[in-house]
Structure formats: C-alpha cells, structure tokens
N, C-alpha and C positions, 0 to 999 in steps of 0.2 A: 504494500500500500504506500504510497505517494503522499505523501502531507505534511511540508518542513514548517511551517509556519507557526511562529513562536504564539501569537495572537491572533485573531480575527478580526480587522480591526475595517474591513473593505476587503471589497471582490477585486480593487484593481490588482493589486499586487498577489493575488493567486492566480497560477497554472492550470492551462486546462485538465491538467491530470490532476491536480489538486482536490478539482471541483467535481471531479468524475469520483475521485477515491471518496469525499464525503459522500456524495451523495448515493455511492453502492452501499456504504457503512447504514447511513439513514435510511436505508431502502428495505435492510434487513433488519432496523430497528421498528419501523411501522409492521411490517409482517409480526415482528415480537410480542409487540404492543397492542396489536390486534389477536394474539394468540393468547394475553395474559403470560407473557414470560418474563421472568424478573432477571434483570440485570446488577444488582445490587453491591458485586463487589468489585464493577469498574472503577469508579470514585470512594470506595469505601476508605475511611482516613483521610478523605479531603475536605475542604472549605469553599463553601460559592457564597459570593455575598453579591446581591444583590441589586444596585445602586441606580434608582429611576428618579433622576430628575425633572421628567416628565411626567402627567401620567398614563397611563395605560393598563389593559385588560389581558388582549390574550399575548405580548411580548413575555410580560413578567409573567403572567401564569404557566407560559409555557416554559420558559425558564426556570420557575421553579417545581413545576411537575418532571422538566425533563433529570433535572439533578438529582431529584428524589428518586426518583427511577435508576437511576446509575447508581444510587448509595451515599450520594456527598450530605454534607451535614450543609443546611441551607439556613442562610441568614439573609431578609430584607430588611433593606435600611430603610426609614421614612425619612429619606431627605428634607421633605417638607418640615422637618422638625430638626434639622438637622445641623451643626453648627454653622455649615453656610448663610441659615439665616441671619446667624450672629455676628457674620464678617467673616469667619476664615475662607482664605481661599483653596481653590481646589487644590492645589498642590500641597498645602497642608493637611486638607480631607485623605489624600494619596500616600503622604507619608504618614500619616495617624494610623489609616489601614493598613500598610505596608509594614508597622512597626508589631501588627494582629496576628502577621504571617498566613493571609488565606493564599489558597491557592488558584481558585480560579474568579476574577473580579467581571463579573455584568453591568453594563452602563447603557444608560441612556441620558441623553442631554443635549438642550436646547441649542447649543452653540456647536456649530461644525469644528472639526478638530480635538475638541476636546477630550475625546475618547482618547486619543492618539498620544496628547500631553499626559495624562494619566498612566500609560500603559509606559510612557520612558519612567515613570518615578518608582515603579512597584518591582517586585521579585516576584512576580507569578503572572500566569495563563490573564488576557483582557479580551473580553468580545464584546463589541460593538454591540448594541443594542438598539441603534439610531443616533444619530449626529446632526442637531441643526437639519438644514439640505442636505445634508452631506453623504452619507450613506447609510443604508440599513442590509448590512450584510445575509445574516438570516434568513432574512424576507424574500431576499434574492434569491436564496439556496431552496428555501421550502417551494417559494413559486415554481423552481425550477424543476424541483424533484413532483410536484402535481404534475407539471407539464408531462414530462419523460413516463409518468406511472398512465397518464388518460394517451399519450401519444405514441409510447412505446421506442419514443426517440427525444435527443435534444437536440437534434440539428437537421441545419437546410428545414425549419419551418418558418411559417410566413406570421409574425407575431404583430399587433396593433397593440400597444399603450396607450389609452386615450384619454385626455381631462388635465389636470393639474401638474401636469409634468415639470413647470415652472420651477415648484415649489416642494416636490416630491423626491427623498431621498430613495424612496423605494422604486419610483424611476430611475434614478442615476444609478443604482447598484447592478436594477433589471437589466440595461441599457449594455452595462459593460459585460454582463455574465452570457446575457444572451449572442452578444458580437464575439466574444470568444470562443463560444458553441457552434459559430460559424449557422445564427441563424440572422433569417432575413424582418431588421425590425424597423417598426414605422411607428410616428409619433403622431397622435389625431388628436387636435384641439385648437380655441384662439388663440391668435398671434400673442395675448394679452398673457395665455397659459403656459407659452413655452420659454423655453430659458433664452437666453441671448447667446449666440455661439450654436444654434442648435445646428446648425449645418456640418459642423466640424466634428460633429458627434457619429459620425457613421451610418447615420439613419435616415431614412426618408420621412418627408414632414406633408402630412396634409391637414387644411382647415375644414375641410366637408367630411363630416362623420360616411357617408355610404361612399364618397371612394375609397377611403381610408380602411375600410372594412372590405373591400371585395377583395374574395376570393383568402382572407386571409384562414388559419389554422386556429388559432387562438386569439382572445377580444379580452386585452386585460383594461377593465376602467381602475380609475383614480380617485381618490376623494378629495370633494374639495378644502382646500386647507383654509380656511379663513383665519384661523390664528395666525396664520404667518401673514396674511395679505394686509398691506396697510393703505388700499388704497380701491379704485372703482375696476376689479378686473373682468366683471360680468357684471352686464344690465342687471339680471335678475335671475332667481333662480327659476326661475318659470320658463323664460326665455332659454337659458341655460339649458336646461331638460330638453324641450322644444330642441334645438339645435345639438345638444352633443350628449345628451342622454341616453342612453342603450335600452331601446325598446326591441320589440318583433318584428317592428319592418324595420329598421336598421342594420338587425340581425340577422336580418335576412339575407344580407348582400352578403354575408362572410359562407366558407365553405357549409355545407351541412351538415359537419359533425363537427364545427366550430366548436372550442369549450369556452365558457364565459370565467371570468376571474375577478378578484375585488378584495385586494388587500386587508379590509376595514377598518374601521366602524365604517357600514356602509347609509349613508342619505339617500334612502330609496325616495323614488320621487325629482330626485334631483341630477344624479350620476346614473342612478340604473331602476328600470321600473321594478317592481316587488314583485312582478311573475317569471321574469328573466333570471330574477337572482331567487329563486326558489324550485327552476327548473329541473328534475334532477335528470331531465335527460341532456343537459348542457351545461349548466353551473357545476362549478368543480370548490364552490368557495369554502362550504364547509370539509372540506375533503384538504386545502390548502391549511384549516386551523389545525388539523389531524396530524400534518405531515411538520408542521411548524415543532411539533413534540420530536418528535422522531429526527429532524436535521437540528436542533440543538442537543438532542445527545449524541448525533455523530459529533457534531464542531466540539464538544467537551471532551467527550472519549479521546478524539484524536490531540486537543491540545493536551489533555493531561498525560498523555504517551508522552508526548514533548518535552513536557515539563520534569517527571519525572526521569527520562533520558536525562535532560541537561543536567539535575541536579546527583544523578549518580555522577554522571561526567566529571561534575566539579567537584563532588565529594571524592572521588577519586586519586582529581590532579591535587587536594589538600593534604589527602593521606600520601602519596608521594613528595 
C-alpha cells in the first residue's frame, strides 16, 4: 500500500496512488461496517482530539464515530468555550495540545491555512477537516469513493459541480482529486459563483445549468454558503432555484443513470428540489454520509501507520 503522507492536510499534494491506496482501504472498511465488524485495535492506545472551530454535524460525527470504531480514545474540544475566546492564539492552543501528547489532531476552521500552521507546531498525525475556502480533504475522498462504488470507476467520467463553487472548499479539493483521476470536470453556475482564475483550473465552465449537464455521469450541487458571502451574489433565492436548481427537467439532460450528489446541509428548494435529493434511484447522498465513516478510518489507519513508523524510527536513531 502506497501512502507516505505524514498528515492530511489537502488533496493537492497527494499521488494518484495515494488516493487509490485510501480509498481501497475505505472501500473495505464500509463493507466492515456494513457487516458489523469491529476494528478496534487499529488505534487502540491512541488519542484523537477533536478540534471544530466551526460548527458542524456529520464532519465531526463522523470523525468521531470513525475513531471509535478503530479503538482510539476520542476527545472533543468545545472550542467555543475554549481559551481562544480568551485571546490565546492558535499556536498557543497547538503547543498546549502538543505538550497533551495526542496522536492524531482533527481541525476544522474558518481561516484557510490554518490547519496547515497547526500541523508544523504538533508531534502527531493533522487532518484537515475544512479550511476557510481552502480545502476539505475528506469530503473529496468520500465523494470520490461514492463515485467509484455507484460507477465502478474513477476515471474518464464526465463530472458537473454546480452552485457555489466561489466559495466552496469542497469544490476546490473535488476539483483537484477528480483532475488527477484523469476525469472530465465542468463547473455550472453564475459568473457571481465562480472563483476568479476559474479558467486556469482545468475545467470547463458553463452558466446554463442544461448545457452544463448534458450528457454528463455525475450532477454534484453545492450549497449555498451565505456565511461566507458578504455581499448581492444572487437576486434571490427563488430566482436562484429557477435558474441553477436541480430539478427533473434539468436532470434530464444528464446521462440516464446520472447519480445526483450534495455534500450538505442541503436547502432543498433552493440548490436541489426534495424529490431529486430523495430519489433512490439517482441520489447517492445518503450513501456519501455512509462512506464519509468508512474514508476517515482509512485516512486515520493509514496516518497512524505513519506515525507510528516515524516514531519507532526515531526511537530507534535515540537508542543508537
């Protein structure tokens, strides 16, 4: 198995073999997982703590379902409570942690990079949990292992992202995992929705939802981020729906065994009607929360291989 990477910290700087080895590992963990078989003494003797400086549902719960399931001993911090609000700064939250000795640290937080500043201060395993815009690694890996389990492949398909791509880290991670899979992907939304530079991205861009969908394989919508938006990016959300909402006839123009996608929290009504995202002959969305368990216990298995490596390593060059 293939997977040097100390942290997880972004898709850009993973191998396509990399991405292949998680996602065989994860592949055989959802089979597990749907068998009821316990994995318990991968992480058994380790520490995941759990750090959301945002909030959220199924990242963190899958995170910490997936730890528990390996055996690690799981702590959630309430950041919200946490001395940051008091002033320290992060790299003092990093060394306080770091001085706790866990082993594997989960982050999520508002500011891009961040995760990144974090993982140079600590002695143990960092995985991204979302960054600002910046990337949401996981999200990228579980979409991608729904894809390959409903496709039976990840590559040379015809993928559409459509909505908030702007502002969307879980596009920018999609963006790079699915171009290195060597598939064909297209961005569908307003000019108002998409990042600037979007050309330079590898992808083909359209603002009419029914070209943008023909004939593709896969229909992943976006949600819209209003927390991040500071300003008039759509008329309305009526209008919105109206023009880039994923209904039946829009879904129409994509192939006929199209699968629908949707990262969540989904705004039905707004991004996708409630009978598309309930289909179960098309929606694969509940099926992506499923598989979100299953590729955060490959990404932990596999770093804590890592980890463990390095530090026999270094225990090692000590005792010599």
């Amino acid at each position: 198995m293939t997977f040097r990477a100390q942290h997880l910290l972004g898709i850009e700087h993973l191998h396509p073999s990399e991405i292949t080895t998680l996602l065989d590992l994860a592949d055989k963990y959802a089979e597990d997982n749907r068998k009821g078989r316990a994995h318990r003494g991968v992480l058994e003797g380790l520490t995941q703590i759990n750090m959301f400086f945002e909030n959220s549902t199924r990242t963190q719960a899958s995170f910490e379902i997936a730890g528990k399931r390996l055996g690690a001993d799981v702590m959630n911090m309430a950041m919200q409570a946490s001395s940051i609000k008091k002033g320290e700064t992060l790299i003092d939250t990093a060394l306080t942690l770091n001085a706790m000795r866990p082993d594997l640290l989960v982050v999520r937080h508002p500011h891009s990079g961040a995760v990144d500043l974090l993982a140079q201060k600590v002695n143990c395993a960092v995985l991204n949990a979302g960054d600002g815009r910046h990337e949401h690694p996981t999200q990228a890996l579980l979409d991608a292992l729904t894809i390959r389990r409903a496709k039976g492949r990840l590559h040379r398909l015809s993928i559409a992202i459509c909505g908030d791509v702007a502002h969307s880290r879980v596009a920018r991670s999609n963006i790079m995992l699915l171009g290195k899979m060597e598939n064909r992907v297209r961005l569908v939304g307003p000019p108002t929705l998409l990042p600037s530079g979007v050309e330079d991205l590898g992808v083909e861009v359209f603002h009419d939802m029914r070209e943008g969908l023909e004939d593709v394989d896969v229909v992943m919508m976006l949600r819209l981020q209003k927390e991040r938006m500071d300003g008039g990016f759509i008329p309305s959300e009526r209008e919105y729906f109206h023009r880039y909402g994923l209904d039946a006839e829009k879904l129409s123009h994509a192939k006929p065994d199209a699968i629908v996608m949707h990262p969540g929290p989904m705004n039905r009504g707004v991004e996708i009607d409630g009978t598309i995202a309930d289909d179960i002959n098309r929606s694969v969305i509940q099926e992506q929360v499923e598989m979100g368990v299953a590729v955060r216990m490959a990404a932990m298995d596999l770093l804590a291989r890592n980890l463990r490596a390095a530090r026999g390593a270094q225990a090692a060059g000590v005792m010599v």
